[in-house]
N, C-alpha and C positions, 0 to 999 in steps of 0.2 A: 543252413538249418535255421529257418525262423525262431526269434526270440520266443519262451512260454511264455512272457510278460511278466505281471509285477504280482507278486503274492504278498498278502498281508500277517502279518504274526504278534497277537497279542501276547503277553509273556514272553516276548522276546529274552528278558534279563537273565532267565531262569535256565535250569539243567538243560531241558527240552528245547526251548526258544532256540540256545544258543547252537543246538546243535542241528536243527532245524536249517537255520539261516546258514548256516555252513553248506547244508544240501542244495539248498534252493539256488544258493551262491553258484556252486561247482553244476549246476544245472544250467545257468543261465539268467534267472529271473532275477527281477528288481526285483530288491527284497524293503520292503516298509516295515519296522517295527516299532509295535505302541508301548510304551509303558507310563506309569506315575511319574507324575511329579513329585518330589522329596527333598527334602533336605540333607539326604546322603546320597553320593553318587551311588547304584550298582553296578556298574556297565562292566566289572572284570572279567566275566566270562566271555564277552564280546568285544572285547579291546581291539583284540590283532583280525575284527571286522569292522573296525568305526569306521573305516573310510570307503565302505564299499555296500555302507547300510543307511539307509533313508529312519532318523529317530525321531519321532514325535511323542510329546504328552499328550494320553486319552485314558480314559478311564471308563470301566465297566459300571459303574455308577452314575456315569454322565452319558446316556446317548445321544446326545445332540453331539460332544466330542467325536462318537463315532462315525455318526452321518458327516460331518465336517471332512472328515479323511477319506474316508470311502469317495464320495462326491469331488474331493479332489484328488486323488491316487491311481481311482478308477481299477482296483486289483482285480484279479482274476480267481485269485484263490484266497481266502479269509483262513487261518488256524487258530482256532481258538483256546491257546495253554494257557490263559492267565483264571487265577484264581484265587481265594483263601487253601492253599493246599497242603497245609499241616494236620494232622489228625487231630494230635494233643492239644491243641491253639482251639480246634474246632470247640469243642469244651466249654474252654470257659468265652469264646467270641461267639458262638450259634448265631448269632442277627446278624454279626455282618460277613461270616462267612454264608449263609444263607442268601444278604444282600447280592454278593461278590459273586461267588461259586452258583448260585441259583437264577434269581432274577439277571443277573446281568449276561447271562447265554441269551436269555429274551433279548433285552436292551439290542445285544448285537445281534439277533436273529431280524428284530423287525426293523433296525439301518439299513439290514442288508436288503430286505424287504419293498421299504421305502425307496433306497435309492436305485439297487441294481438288482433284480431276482435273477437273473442267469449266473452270478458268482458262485464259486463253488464251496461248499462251507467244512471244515471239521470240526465237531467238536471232540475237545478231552474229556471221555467217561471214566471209570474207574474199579478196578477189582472192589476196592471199598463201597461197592455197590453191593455184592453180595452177602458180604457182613458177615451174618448166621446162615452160615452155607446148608442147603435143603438138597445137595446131590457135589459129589465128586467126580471128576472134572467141575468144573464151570462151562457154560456153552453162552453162547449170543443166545439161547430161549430159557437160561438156569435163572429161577424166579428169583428177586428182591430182596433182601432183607438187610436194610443196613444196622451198624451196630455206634454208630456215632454222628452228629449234625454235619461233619463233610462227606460223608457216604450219603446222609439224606438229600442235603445239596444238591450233588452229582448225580441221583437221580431224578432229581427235577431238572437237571440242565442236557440229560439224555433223551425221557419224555420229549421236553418241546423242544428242542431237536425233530426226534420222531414227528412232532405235531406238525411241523413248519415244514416237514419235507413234505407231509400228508394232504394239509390243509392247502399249500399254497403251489406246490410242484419245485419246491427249492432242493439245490443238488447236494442236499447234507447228508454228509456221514459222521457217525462217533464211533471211535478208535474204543475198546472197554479195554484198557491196559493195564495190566499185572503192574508189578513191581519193578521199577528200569532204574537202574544205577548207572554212577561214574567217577570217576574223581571232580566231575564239577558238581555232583549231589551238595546240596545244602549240610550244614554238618547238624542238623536239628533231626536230620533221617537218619536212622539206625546203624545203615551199612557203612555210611561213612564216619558215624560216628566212632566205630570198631575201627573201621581203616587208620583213620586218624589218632584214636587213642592209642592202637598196637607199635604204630609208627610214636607218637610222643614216649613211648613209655621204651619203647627200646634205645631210644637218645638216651633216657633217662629224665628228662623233662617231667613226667608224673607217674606218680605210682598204681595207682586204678582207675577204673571206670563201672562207672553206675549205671546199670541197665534195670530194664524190666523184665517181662514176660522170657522165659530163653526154652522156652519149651512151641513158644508159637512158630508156626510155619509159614514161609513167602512161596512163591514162584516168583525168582528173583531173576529179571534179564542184562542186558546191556542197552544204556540209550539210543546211541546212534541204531540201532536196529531197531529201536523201535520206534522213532522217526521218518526211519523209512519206510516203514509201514501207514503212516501217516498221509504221506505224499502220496504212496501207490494208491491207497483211497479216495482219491480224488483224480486220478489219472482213469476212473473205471468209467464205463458210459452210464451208469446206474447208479444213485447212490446205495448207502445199506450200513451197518453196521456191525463190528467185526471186533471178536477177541483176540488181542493181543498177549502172548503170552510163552513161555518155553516148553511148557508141558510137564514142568519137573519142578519139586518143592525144596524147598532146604532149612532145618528148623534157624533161630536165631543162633542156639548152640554151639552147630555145627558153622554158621558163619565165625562164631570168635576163635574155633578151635580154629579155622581155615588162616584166619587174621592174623592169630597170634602164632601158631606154630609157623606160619612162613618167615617169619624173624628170629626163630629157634626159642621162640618163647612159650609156658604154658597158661593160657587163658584163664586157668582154674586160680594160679596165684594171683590175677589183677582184676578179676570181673566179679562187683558187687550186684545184687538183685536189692534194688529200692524201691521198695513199696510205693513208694510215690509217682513214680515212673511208670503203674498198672493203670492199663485203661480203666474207666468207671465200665463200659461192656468190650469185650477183647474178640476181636477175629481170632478162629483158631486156625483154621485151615484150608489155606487161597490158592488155587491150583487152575491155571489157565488150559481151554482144549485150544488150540491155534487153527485144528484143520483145516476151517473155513478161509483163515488168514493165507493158510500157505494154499488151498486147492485154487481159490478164486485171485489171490491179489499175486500169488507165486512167489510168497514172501518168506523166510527162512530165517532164525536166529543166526548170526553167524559167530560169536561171540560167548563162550560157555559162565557157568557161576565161578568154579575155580579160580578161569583166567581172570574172571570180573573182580573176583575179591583179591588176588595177587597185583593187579593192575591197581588198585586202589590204593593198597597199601604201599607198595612202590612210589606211586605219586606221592603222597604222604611225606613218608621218607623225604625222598629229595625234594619236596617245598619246605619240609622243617628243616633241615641241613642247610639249605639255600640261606634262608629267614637268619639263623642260626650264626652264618658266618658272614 
């Protein structure tokens, strides 16, 4: 079986990236991933891959960076998951999650442009494109409205996507993805923020957690299936873009009830609601149609909310008990 060749992944470092390069790995393909330069390492989520992953510094703010790699890597497949991708950061940073999240989908649209237009491109879109939802379900034609500076972002990095497949014949798609968790989720996102505080707090390590909004609602998935939605997108002869998503909402609520009663605990004794933790404007209710997803790419969650929030918490658990002893 001929090799796929070499696929590129910016955000490699990240929830996504790492689970990504896992696929592309067990697939076959060289896998090249870009990240910053910094003065702290990240690479934890990609450790038990160092030695079978091609690392370079490049930056979404530097295109010459990326024509640099592109021109000598020569990939076949570009993923584009790097970003400002915090909501609440979006805020008070607007310019350079704009910079980061916006203009730099361009950056690497016209490298890819300049050096190779047969490469095949993905970009990461975003439920938080919808924002002020105007129809339930969401569909790949449910119109705009975002409700914070990284949902406006992500719709400028979906447009010219769109514009770059239109204008110049390039084989871009963008993934519009719900809400995907894991235990390698950042602990700044919600779900693992429960996972992990239900797990501290049944050690006995702390006593609450401060949340916000617990009335809003997600369409929450699992990463690695949504991942693989990713790659099927680019396995297609056409490009196109497509909703990622389970079809089913779950409020924040009923996530800490799920969290905490799995350790025989009740949420209601340890979860504060802190004003401070409220968006300035709030999504209320983000609900993906996938049809498209599963009729065209044959793609299927395979992975439920429950399990995803027991699976969290579990990890939790035993990396604090590890830590611990």
């Amino acid at each position: 079986m001929a090799s796929p060749g070499t696929a590129m992944i910016t955000g490699i470092t990240g929830q996504d990236g790492s689970y990504l390069a896992e696929l592309l790995l067990d697939k076959g393909y060289r896998v090249v991933g870009l990240h910053r330069r910094s003065s702290t390492v990240t690479f934890e989520r990609i450790t038990h891959l160092m030695d079978r992953l091609t690392l370079l510094p490049a930056d979404l703010l530097d295109e010459a960076s990326m024509i640099r790699v592109l021109r000598e890597h020569e990939p076949r497949e570009v993923y584009n998951l790097a970003a400002q991708s915090f909501v609440q950061t979006s805020f008070v940073q607007p310019v350079l999650t704009g910079e980061v999240t916006a203009l730099g989908v361009t950056r690497l649209l016209d490298a890819i442009l300049l050096t190779d237009p047969t490469i095949r491109f993905y970009q990461a879109s975003s439920s938080e494109m919808f924002g002020k939802v105007v129809e339930v379900p969401q569909t790949e034609r449910t119109p705009f409205h975002p409700r914070s500076p990284y949902g406006v972002a992500k719709i400028y990095g979906h447009w010219i996507t769109v514009n770059y497949r239109e204008s110049y014949g390039l084989h871009a798609s963008s993934g519009i993805l719900f809400n995907h968790e894991s235990p390698r989720r950042g602990l700044e996102f919600l779900p693992r923020k429960v996972a992990f505080s239900a797990a501290a707090i049944k050690l006995g390590m702390q006593e609450k957690v401060k949340l916000g909004n617990l009335d809003a609602q997600r369409d929450w998935g699992y990463a690695p299936d949504y991942v693989r939605a990713m790659w099927l997108m680019l396995q297609q002869d056409a490009p196109d873009d497509y909703v990622v998503a389970t079809g089913k909402t779950h409020s924040v609520r009923e996530l800490c009830d799920l969290a905490f009663s799995h350790l025989g605990l009740r949420w209601e004794d340890h979860v504060e609601v802190d004003e401070q933790l409220l968006r300035p404007a709030e999504v209320d209710l983000l609900i993906g149609d996938p049809k498209k997803a599963r009729t065209v790419l044959g793609w299927e969650p395979e992975v439920g909310f429950e399990d995803l929030v027991r699976m969290m918490v579990d990890a939790d658990l035993k990396a604090l008990r590890t830590a611990g002893s």
